[in-house]
N, C-alpha and C positions, 0 to 999 in steps of 0.2 A: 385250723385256727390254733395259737399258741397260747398259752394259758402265761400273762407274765404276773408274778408274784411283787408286791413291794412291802418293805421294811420301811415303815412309817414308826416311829419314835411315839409309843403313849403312852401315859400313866397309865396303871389297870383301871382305873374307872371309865376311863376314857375308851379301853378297849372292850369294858363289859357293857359299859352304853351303848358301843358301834353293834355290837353282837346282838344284843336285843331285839329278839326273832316282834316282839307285841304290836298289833297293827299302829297303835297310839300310845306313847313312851316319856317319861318327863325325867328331865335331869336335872335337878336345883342345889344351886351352890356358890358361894362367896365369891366375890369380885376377884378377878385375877386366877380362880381355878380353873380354867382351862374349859371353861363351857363351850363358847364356840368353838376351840377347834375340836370337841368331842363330836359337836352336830357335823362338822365338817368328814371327819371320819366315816360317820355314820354316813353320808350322802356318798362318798367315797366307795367305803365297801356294798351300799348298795347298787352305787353300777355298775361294778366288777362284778356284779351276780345277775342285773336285768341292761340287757345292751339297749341303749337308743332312749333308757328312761328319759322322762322328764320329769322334772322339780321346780317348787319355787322356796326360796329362802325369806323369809320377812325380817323385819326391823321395826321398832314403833315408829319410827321418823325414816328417812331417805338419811341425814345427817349419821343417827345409828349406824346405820349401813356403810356408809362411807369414809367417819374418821377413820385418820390413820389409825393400821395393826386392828381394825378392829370387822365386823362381819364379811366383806369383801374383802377385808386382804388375807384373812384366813384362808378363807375357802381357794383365792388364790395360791397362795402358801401347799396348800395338802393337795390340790390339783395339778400340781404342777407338774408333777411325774408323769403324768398320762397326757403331756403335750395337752393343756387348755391353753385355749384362746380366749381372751378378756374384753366384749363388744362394750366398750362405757357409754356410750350413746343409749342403745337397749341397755343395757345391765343385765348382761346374758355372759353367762362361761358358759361355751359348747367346748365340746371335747374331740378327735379324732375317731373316737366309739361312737360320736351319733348321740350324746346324752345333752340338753339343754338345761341347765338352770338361771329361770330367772331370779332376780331380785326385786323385791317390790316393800314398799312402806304399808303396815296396816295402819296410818291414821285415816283412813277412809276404806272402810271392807268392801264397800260396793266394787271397789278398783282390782280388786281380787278374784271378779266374775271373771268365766270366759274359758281358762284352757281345762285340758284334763290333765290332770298329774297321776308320777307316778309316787312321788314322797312329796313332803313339804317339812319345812325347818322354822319356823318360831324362835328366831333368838332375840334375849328378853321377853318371850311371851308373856309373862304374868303383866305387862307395861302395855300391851297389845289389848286391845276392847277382844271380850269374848266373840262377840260377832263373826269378827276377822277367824277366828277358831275354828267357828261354825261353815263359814265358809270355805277355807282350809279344807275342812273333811267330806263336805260336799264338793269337790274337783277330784277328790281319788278314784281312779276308774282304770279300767284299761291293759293294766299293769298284774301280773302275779301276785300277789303280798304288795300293795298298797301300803304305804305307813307312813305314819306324820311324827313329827317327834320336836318338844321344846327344850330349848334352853333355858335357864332364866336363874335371876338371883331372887331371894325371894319377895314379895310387896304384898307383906301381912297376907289377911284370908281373903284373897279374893278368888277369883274363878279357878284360875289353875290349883289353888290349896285345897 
C-alpha cells in the first residue's frame, strides 16, 4: 500500500485543530475564520490515519448544510484530492478508501440515532440543542481514537461555553 501525502493550504490554527490528538475538541471563532474548513481538515486527516472510517457531520438546519460555500461544499472542497464522490440524495461523501460521511441536521437529535461512528463534526454546534451532542458521543465506537469535534462562532454561555 502506498502512503500518498497531500499539501492542503491552512492557517496554523487550522492545522493545530486538525492535529488535535483530544477525544472531544472545540474550536470557536468569528464569522468567516475558517472554521469549517478547519473541521473539514480534521475529518480529512483523520482518515488518512483510520481506513474505512465513518463520520457524520451536522448543521443546525439541513439549509446550514447546504447553502452555497458553506458545510458541504467545504468538505467537498478538501475531499476532493482523495477522489469523493458526492450522493445528494443520502447526503453521504464516500471516498475510494471505503470512508462514509454522512450529513445530517440536528434540529431533531432523535434523527441522529442508529449508526456507529468513527468521528463526528458539529458545525455551528453552540446553535445545535445539547441533546444532538449527547447523542453525537454516544454513536463513537468501533474505531481506534474515536473523536468528536465542534465548530462554531460563539452564542453567549450556553452548552458548548
Amino acid at each position: 500500500m502506498t502512503t500518498q501525502v497531500l499539501e492542503i493550504p491552512a492557517h496554523e490554527k487550522q492545522r493545530l485543530f486538525a492535529a488535535d490528538p483530544a477525544s472531544v475538541v472545540a474550536l470557536v471563532g468569528g464569522k468567516g475564520s475558517g472554521k469549517t474548513r478547519a473541521g473539514a481538515l480534521k475529518a480529512l486527516a483523520y482518515c488518512g490515519v483510520h481506513p474505512g472510517a465513518a463520520g457524520i457531520v451536522t448543521a443546525p438546519t439541513y439549509d446550514m448544510l447546504s447553502l452555497p460555500q458553506a458545510t458541504i461544499d467545504t468538505y467537498r472542497g478538501v475531499f476532493a484530492p482523495i477522489e469523493a464522490a458526492w450522493h445528494k440524495v443520502d447526503k453521504v461523501l464516500t471516498t475510494t478508501h471505503g470512508h462514509s460521511i454522512f450529513f445530517r441536521s440536528t434540529d431533531d437529535p432523535e434523527h441522529l440515532r442508529g449508526p456507529s461512528l468513527a468521528f463526528f463534526h458539529m458545525d455551528e454546534g453552540a446553535r445545535s440543542p445539547y441533546e444532538a451532542f449527547q447523542e453525537l458521543v454516544s454513536r463513537l465506537r468501533g474505531s481506534p481514537g474515536p473523536q468528536g469535534w465542534i465548530t462554531t462562532t460563539p452564542v453567549g454561555l450556553n452548552w458548548v461555553y
